[in-house]
C-alpha positions as CSV (number, residue, x, y, z in Angstrom):
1,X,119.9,-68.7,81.8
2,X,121.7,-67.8,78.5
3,X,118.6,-66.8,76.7
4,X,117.6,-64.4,80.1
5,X,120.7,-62.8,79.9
6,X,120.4,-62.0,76.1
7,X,117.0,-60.2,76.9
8,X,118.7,-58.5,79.9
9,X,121.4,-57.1,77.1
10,X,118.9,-55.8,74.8
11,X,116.8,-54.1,77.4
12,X,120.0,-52.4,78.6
13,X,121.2,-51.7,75.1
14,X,117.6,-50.1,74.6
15,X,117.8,-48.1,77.9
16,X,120.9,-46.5,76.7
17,X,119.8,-45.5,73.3
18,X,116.9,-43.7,75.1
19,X,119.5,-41.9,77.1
20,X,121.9,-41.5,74.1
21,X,119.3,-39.9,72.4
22,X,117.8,-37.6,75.6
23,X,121.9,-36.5,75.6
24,X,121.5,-35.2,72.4
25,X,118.1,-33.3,72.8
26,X,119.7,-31.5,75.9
27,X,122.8,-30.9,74.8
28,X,120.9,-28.0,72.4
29,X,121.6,-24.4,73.3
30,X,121.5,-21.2,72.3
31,X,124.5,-19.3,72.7
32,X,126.1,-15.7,72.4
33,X,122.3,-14.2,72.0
34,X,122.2,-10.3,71.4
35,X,120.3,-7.5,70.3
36,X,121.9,-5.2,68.0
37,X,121.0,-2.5,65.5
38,X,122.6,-4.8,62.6
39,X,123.9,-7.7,61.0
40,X,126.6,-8.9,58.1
41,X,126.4,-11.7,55.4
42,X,127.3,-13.9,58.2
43,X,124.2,-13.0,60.4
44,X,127.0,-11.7,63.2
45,X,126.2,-8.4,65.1
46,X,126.7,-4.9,64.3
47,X,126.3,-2.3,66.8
48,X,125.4,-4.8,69.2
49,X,122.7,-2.3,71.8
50,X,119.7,-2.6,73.9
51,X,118.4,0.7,73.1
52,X,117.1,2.2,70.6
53,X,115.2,5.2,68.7
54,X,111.5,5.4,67.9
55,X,112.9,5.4,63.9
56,X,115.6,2.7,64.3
57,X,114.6,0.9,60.7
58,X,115.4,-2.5,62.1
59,X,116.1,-4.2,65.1
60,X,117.6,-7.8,65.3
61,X,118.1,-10.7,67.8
62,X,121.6,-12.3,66.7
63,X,123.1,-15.9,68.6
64,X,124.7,-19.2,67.5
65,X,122.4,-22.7,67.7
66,X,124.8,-25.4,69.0
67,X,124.6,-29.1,69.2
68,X,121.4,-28.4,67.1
69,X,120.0,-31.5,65.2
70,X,118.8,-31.2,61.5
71,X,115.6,-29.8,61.4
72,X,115.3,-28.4,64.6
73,X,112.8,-25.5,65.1
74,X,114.8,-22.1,66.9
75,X,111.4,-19.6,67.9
76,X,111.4,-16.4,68.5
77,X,108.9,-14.5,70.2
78,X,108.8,-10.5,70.0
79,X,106.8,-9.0,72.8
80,X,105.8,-5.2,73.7
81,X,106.1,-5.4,77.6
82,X,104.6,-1.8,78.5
83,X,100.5,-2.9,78.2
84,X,98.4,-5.1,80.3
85,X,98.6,-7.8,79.0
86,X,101.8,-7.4,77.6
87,X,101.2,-7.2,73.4
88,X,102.6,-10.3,71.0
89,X,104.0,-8.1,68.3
90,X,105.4,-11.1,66.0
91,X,106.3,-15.1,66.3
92,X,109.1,-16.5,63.7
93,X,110.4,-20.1,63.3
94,X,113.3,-21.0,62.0
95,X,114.4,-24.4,60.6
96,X,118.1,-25.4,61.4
97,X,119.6,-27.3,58.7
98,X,123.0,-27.6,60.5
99,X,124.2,-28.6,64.0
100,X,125.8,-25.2,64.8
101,X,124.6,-22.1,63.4
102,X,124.3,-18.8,63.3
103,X,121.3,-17.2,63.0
104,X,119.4,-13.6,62.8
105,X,115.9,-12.6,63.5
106,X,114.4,-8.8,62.6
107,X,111.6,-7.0,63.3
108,X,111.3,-4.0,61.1
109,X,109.8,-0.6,62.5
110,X,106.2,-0.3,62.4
111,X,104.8,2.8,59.8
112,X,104.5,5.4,62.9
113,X,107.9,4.5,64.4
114,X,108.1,2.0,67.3
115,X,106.0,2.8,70.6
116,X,108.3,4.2,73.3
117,X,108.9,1.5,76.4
118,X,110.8,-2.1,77.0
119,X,110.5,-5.3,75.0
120,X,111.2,-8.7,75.2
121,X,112.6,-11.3,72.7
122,X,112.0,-14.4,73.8
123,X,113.6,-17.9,72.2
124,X,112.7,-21.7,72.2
125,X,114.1,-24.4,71.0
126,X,111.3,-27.2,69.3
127,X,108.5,-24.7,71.8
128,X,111.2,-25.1,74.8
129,X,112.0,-22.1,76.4
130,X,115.6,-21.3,76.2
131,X,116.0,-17.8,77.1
132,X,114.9,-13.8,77.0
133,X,117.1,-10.2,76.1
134,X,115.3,-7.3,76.5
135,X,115.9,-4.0,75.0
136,X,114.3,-0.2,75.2
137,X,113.0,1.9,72.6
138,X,113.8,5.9,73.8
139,X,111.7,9.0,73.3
140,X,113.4,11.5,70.3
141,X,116.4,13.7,71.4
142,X,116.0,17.4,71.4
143,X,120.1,16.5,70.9
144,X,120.9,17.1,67.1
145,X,123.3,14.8,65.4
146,X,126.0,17.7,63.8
147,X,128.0,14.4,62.1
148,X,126.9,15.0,58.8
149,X,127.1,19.1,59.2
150,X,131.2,18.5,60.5
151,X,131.8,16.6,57.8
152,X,130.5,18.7,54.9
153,X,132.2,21.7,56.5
154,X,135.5,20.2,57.1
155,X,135.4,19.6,52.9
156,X,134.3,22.9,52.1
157,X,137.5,23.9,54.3
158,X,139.9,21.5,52.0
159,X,138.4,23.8,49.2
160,X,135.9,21.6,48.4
161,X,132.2,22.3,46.5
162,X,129.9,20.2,48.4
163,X,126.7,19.6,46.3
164,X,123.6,17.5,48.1
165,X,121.7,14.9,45.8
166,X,117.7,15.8,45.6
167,X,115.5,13.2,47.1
168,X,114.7,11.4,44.0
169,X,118.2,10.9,43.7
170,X,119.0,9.9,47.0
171,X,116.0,7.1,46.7
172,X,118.2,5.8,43.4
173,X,121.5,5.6,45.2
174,X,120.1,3.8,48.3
175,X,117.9,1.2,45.9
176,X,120.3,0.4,43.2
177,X,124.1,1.7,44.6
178,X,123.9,0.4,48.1
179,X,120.8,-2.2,48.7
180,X,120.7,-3.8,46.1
181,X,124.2,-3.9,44.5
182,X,125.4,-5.2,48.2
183,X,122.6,-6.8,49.8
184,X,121.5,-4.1,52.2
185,X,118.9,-2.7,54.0
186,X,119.4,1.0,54.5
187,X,118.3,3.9,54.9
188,X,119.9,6.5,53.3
189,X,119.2,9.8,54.6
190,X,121.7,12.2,52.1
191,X,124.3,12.0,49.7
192,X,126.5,14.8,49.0
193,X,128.9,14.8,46.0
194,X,132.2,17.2,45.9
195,X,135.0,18.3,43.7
196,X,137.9,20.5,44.4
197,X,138.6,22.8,41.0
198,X,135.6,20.5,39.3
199,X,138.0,17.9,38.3
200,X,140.7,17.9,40.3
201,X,139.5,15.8,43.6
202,X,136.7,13.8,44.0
203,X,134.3,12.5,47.2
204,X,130.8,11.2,47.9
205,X,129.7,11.4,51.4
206,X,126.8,9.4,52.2
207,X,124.5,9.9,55.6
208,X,123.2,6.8,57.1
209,X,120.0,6.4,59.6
210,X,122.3,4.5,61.8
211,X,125.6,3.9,63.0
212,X,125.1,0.1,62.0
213,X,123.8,0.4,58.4
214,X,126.9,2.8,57.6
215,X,129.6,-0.3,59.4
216,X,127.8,-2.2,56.7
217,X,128.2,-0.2,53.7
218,X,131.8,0.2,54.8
219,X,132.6,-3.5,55.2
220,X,130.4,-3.8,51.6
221,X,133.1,-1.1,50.2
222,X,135.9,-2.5,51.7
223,X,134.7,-6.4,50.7
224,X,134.3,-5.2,46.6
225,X,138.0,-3.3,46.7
226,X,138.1,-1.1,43.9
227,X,141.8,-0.1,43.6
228,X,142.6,3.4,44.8
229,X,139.1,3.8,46.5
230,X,139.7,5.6,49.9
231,X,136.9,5.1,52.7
232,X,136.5,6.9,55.8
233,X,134.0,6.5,58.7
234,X,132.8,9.0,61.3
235,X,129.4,7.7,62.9
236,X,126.3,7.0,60.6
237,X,128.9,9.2,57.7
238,X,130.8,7.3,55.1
239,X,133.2,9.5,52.9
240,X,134.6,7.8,49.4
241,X,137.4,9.4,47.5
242,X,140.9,8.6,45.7
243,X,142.2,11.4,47.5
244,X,144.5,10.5,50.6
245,X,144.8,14.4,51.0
246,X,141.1,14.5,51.0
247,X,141.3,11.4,54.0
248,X,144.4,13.8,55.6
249,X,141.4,16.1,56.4
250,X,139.9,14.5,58.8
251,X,143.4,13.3,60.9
């Protein structure tokens, strides 16, 4: 009878390590997934959207993998949902190396721009289906963004001489000033440099291809500190001066 019940022990003991471990599996999710037209160091959103432009330079699928095991596979799966059948555009795996993560995944815009309709990102977990997000890609505005325009003119009102940087200059700035000094990817689309009286006051306004890249040169700026460096926002625009009358401008 004793040596019955000793089996009967390990049998159960076995039987609730197999469920242990099935806890463990299931307890796996995905959480706080998003599309957005950005990320920081930390691979948390910026400009978290589900549309976009036909030149948006990058579009990304941000979340947090909980209860994860080491070495788990996260999948992602980005799909063009407007033909028949709908198009595979691009599968990515990812290893997890620690239980809860957060993790990014980008697809960057094809050479012609990205095909106007709705796509799907989907996610698995070790080939388990986990979830979907969809997002749109619009047709071009006729509307013309007038950000960059305001800002210029609003210097040139505080007495400044705006001057724009040529395109071999602006292709410097973005590779060695901004994507590569902070760990960026941008797209810089102008750079003006100012002075009032030459010397006197100094600003550098440089226009972004999206709202997103510019958050991310600003948190870049605000992250490296330089002391007496003033840094102002409006949309895809980021002004830098050591002026605060040249900041009281834009009050």
């Amino acid at each position: 009878m004793k040596k019955t019940i000793e089996v009967l022990t390990v049998i159960l003991f076995s039987v609730f390590l197999v469920f242990l471990t099935a806890c463990d599996f299931t307890s796996a999710k995905l959480e706080d997934v998003v599309v957005s037209a950005g990320v920081d160091k930390s691979n948390l959103p910026l400009d978290v959207t589900d549309v976009f432009e036909v030149d948006s330079s990058v579009i990304y699928v941000t979340g947090s993998a909980q209860n994860v095991p080491d070495g788990t596979t996260v999948s992602i799966e980005w799909i063009y949902l407007e033909t028949d059948p709908e198009t595979l555009i691009d599968s990515v795996d990812l290893v997890i190396e620690d239980t809860n993560t957060d993790f990014a995944f980008s697809l960057t815009k094809p050479t012609n721009g990205w095909p106007v309709g709705e796509y799907e990102a989907v996610l698995y977990i070790d080939d388990e289906l986990q979830l979907s997000v969809t997002f749109t890609v619009e047709a071009p505005s006729d509307e013309v963004d007038t950000t960059i325009t305001t800002v210029i003119s609003t210097l040139e009102a505080g007495s400044y001489v705006m001057e724009s940087r040529d395109a071999e200059s602006i292709a410097y700035f973005q590779l060695n000033m901004v994507n590569n000094k902070y760990d960026l990817n941008t797209t810089v689309v102008s750079c003006w440099l100012g002075y009032v009286n030459q010397v006197e006051r100094w600003v550098e306004v440089v226009e972004f291809s999206t709202v997103a890249e510019a958050e991310s040169y600003v948190v870049e700026l605000g992250i490296e500190a330089t002391e007496g460096r003033l840094v102002y926002r409006d949309g895809n625009v980021v002004l830098a001066t050591y002026s605060q009358d040249t900041i009281d401008l834009f009050d």
